[in-house]
Backbone and ligand atoms as CSV (ligand in chain L), in Angstrom:
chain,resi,resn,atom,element,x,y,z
A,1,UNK,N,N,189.717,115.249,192.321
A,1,UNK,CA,C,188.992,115.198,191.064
A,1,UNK,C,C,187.901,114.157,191.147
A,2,UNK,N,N,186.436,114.334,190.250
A,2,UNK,CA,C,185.804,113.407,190.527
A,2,UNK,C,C,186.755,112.437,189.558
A,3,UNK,N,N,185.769,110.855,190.117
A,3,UNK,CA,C,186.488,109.893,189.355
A,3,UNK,C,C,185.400,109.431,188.187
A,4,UNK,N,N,184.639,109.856,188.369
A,4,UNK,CA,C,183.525,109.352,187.090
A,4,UNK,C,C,184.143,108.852,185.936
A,5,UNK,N,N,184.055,107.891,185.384
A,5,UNK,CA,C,184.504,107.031,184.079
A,5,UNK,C,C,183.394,107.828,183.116
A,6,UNK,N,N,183.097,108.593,182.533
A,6,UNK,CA,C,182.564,108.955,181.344
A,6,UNK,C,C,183.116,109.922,180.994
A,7,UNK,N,N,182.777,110.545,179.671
A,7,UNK,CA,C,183.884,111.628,178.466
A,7,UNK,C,C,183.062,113.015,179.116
A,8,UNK,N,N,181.953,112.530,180.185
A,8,UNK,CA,C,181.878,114.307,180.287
A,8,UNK,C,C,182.819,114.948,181.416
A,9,UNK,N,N,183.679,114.466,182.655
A,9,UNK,CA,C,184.300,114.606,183.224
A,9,UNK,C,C,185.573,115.620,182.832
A,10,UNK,N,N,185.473,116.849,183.767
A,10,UNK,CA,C,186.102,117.880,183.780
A,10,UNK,C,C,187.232,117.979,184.615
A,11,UNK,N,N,188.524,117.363,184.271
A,11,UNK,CA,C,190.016,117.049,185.190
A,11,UNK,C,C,190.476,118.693,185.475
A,12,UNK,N,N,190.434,118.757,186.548
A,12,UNK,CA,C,191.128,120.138,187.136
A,12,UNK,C,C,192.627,120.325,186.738
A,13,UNK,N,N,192.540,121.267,186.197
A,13,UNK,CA,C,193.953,122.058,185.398
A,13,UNK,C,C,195.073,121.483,185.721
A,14,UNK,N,N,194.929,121.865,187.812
A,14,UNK,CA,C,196.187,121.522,188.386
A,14,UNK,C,C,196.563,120.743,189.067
A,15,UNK,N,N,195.584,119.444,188.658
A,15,UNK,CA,C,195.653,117.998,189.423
A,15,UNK,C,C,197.347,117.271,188.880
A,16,UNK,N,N,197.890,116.655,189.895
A,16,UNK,CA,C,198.822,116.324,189.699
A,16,UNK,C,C,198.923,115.123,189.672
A,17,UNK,N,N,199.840,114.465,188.875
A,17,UNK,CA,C,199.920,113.141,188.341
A,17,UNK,C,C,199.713,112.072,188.651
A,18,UNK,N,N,200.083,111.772,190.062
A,18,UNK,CA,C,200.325,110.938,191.182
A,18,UNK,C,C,199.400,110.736,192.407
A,19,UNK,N,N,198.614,110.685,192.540
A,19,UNK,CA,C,197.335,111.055,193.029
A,19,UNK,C,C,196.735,109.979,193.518
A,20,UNK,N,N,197.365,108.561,194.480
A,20,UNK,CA,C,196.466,107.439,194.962
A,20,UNK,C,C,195.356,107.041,195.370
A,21,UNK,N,N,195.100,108.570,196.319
A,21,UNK,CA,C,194.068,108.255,197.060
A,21,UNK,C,C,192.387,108.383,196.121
A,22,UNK,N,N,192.655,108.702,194.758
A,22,UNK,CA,C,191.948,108.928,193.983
A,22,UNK,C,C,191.430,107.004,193.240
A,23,UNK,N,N,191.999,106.112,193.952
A,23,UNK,CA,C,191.861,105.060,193.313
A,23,UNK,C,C,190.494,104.479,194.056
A,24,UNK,N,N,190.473,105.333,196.035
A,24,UNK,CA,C,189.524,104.500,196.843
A,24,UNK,C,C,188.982,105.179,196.474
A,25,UNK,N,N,188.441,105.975,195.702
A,25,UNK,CA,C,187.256,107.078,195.962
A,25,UNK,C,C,185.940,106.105,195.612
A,26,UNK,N,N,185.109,107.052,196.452
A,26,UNK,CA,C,183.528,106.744,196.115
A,26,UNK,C,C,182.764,106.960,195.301
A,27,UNK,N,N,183.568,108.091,194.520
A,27,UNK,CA,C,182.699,108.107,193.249
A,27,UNK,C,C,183.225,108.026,192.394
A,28,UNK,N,N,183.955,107.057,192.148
A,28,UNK,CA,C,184.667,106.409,190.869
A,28,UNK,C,C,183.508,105.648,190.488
A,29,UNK,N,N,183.374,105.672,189.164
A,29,UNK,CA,C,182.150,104.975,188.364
A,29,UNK,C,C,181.096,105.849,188.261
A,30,UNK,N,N,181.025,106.789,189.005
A,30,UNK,CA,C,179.510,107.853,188.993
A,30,UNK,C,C,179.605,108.415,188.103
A,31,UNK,N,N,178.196,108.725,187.480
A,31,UNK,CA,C,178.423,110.402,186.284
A,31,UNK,C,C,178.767,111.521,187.163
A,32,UNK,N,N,179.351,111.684,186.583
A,32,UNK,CA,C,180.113,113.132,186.659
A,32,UNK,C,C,178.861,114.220,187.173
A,33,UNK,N,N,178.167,113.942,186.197
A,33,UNK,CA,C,176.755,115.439,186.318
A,33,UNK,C,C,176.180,114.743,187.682
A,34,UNK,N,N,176.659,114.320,188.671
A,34,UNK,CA,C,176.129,114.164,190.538
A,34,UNK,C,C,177.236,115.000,190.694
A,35,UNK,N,N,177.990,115.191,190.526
A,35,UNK,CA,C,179.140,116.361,190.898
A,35,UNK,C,C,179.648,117.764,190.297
A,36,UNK,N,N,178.834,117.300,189.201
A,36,UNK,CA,C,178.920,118.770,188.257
A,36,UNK,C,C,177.825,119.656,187.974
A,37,UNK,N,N,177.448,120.543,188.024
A,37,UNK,CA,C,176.221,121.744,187.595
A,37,UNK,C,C,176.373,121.696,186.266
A,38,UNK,N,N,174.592,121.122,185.588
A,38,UNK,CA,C,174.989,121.643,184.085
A,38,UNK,C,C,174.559,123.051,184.213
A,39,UNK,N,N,174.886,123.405,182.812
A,39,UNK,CA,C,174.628,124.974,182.478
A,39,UNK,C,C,173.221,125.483,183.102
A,40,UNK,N,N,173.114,126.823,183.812
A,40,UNK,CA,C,172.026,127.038,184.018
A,40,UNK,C,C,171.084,126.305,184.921
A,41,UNK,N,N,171.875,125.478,186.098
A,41,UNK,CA,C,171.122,124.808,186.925
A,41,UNK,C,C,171.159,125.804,188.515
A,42,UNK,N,N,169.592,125.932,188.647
A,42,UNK,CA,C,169.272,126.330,190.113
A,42,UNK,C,C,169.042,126.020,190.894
A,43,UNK,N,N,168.441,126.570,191.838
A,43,UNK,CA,C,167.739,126.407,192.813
A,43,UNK,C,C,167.246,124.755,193.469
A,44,UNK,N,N,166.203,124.056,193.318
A,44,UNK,CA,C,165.586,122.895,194.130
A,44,UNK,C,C,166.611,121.743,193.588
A,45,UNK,N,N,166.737,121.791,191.866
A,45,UNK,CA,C,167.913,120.877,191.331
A,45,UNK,C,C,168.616,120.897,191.794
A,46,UNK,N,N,169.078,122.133,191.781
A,46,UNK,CA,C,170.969,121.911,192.285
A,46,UNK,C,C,170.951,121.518,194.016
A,47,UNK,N,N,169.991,122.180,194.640
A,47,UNK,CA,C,170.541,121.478,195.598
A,47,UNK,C,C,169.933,119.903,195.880
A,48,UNK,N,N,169.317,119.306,195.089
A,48,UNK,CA,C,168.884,118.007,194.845
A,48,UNK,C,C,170.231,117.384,194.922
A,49,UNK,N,N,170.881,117.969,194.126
A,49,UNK,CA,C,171.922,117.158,192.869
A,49,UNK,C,C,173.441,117.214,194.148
A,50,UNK,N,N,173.183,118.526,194.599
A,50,UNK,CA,C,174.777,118.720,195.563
A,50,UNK,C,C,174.651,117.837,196.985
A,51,UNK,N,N,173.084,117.675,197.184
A,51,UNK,CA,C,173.116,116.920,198.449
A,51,UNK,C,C,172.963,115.175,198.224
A,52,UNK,N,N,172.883,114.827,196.839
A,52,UNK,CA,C,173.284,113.400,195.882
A,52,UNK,C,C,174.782,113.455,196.379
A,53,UNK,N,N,175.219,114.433,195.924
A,53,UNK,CA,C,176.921,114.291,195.599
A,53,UNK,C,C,177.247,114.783,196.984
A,54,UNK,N,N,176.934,115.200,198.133
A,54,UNK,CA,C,177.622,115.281,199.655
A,54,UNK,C,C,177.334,113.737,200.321
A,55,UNK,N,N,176.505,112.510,199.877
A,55,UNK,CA,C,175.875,111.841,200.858
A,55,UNK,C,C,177.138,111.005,199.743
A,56,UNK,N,N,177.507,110.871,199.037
A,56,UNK,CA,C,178.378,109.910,198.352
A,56,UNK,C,C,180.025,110.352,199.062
A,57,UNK,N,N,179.766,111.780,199.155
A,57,UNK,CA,C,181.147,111.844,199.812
A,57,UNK,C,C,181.502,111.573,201.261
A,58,UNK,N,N,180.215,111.438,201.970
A,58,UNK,CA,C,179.968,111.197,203.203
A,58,UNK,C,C,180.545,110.056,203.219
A,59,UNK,N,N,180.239,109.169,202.437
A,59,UNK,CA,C,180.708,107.442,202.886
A,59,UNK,C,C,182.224,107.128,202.364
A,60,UNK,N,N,183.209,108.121,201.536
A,60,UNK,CA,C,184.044,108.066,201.166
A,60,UNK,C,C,185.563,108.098,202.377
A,61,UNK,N,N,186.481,107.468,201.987
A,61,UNK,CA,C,187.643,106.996,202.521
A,61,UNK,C,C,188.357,108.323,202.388
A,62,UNK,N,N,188.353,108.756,201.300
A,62,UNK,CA,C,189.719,109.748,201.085
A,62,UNK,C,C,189.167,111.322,201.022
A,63,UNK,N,N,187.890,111.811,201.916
A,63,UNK,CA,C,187.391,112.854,202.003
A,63,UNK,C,C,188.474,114.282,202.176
A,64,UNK,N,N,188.957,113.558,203.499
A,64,UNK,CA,C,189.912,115.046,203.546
A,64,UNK,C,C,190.754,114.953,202.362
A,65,UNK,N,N,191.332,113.682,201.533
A,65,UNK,CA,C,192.519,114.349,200.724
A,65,UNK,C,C,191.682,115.406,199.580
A,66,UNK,N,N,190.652,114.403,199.167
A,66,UNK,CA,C,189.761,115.306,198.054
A,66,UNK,C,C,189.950,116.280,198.711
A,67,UNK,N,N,189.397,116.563,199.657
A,67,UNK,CA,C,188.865,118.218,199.808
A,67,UNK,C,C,190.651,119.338,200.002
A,68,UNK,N,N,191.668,118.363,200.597
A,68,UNK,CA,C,192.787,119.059,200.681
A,68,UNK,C,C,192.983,119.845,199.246
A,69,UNK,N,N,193.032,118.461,198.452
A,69,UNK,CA,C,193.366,118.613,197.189
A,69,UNK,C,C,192.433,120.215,196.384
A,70,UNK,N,N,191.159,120.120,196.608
A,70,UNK,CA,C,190.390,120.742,195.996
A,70,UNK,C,C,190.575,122.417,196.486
A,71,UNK,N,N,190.819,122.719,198.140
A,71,UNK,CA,C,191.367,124.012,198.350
A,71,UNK,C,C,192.117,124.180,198.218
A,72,UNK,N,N,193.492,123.601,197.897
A,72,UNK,CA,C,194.782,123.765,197.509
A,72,UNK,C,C,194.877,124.206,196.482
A,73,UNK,N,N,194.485,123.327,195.042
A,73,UNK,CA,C,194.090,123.671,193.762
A,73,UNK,C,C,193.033,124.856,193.480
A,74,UNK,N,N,192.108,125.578,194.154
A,74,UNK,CA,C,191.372,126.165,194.100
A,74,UNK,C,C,190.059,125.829,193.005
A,75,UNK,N,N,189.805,125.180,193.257
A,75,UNK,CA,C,188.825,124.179,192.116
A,75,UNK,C,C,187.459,125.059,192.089
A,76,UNK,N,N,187.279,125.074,190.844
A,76,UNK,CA,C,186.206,126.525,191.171
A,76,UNK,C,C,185.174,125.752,190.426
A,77,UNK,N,N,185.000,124.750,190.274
A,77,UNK,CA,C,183.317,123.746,190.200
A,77,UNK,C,C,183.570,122.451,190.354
A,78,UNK,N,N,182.599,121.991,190.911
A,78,UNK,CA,C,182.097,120.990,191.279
A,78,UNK,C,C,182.266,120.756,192.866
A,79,UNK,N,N,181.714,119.262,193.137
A,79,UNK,CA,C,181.642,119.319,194.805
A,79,UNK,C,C,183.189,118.124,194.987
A,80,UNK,N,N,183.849,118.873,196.023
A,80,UNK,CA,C,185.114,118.057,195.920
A,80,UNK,C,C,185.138,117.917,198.034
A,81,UNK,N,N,185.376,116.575,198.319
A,81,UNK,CA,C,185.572,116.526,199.420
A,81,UNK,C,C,183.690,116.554,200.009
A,82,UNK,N,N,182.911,116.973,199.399
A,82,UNK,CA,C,181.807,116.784,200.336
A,82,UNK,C,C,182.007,118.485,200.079
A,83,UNK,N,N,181.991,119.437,199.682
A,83,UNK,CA,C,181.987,120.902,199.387
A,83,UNK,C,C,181.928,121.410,198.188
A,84,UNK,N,N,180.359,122.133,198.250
A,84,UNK,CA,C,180.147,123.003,197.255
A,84,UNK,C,C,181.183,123.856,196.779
A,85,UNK,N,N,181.017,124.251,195.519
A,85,UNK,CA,C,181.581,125.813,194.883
A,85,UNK,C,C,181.459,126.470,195.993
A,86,UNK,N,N,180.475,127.110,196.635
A,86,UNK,CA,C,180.034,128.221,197.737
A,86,UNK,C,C,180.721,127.816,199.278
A,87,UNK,N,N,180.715,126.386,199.054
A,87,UNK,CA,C,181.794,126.168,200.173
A,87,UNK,C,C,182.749,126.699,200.768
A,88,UNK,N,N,183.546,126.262,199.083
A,88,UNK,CA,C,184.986,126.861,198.927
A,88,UNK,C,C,185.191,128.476,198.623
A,89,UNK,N,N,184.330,129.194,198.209
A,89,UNK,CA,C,184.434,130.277,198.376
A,89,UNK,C,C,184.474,130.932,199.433
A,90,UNK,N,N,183.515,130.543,200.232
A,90,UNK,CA,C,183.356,130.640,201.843
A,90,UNK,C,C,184.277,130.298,202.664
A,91,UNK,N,N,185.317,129.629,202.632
A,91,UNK,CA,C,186.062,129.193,203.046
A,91,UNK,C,C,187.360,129.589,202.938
A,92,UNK,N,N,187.522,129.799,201.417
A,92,UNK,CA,C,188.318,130.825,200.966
A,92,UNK,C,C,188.836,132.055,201.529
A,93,UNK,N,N,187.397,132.689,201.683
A,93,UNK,CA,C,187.177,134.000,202.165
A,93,UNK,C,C,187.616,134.094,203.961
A,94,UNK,N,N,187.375,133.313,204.418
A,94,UNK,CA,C,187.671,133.142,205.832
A,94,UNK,C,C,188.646,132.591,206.480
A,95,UNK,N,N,189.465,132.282,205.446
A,95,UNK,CA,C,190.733,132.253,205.656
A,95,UNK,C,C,191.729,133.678,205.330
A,96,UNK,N,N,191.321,133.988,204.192
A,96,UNK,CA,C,191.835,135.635,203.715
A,96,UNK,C,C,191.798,136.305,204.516
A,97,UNK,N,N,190.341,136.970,205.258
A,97,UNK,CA,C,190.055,137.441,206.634
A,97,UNK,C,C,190.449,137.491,207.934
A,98,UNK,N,N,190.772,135.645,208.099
A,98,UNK,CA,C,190.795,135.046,209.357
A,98,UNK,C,C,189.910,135.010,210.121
A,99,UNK,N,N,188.789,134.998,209.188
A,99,UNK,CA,C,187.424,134.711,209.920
A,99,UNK,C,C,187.812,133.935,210.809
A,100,UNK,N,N,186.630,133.561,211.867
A,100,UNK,CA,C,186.565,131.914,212.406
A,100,UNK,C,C,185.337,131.567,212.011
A,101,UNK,N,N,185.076,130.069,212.243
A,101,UNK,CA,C,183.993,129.483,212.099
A,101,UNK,C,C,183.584,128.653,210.617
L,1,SF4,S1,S,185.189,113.073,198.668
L,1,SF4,FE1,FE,183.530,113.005,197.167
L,1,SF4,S2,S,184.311,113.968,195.287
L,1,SF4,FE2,FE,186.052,113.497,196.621
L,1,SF4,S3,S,186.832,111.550,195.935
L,1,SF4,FE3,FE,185.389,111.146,197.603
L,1,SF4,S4,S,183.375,110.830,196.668
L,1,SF4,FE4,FE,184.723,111.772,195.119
């Protein structure tokens, strides 16, 4: 989950209670909207905004758990672990498949 301290922050359904590694995170204190799409955001923004929110996850401690956490849960917005929505769909999908790559 992001950690952003403000009331716009969107807690995933099936985040579970106990959750430590959520204390080192890197983007604890950030707004939320570096990790969240507002309504109706495209193209040059969004990827402005998703490659803001990959370079914060880049420097982060607890990357793989986020991101464990986030395909496990199936988190269907925001960037969790350093991965887009399209990420995880992608990823999703290629596991269903057994894509590689
Ligand atoms: S990987 Fe990114 S979204 Fe996840 S806790 Fe770290 S900074 Fe936050």
């Amino acid at each position: 989950m992001l950690l952003a301290e403000t009331s716009e922050i969107r807690a995933p359904a099936a985040a579970p209670h106990h959750e430590e590694w959520r204390e080192v995170a890197a983007c604890r204190g950030v707004a939320s909207s570096v990790f969240f799409s507002p309504d109706g955001e495209r193209g040059r923004a969004r990827a402005r905004r998703e490659a803001n929110a990959r370079q914060i996850c880049e420097d982060c401690p607890v990357v793989a758990q986020c991101r464990d956490h986030a395909l496990t849960a199936d988190e269907p917005y925001g960037i969790w672990g350093g991965m887009t929505e399209a990420d995880r769909r992608r990823h999703a999908r290629r596991t269903r498949t057994g894509e590689r790559r």
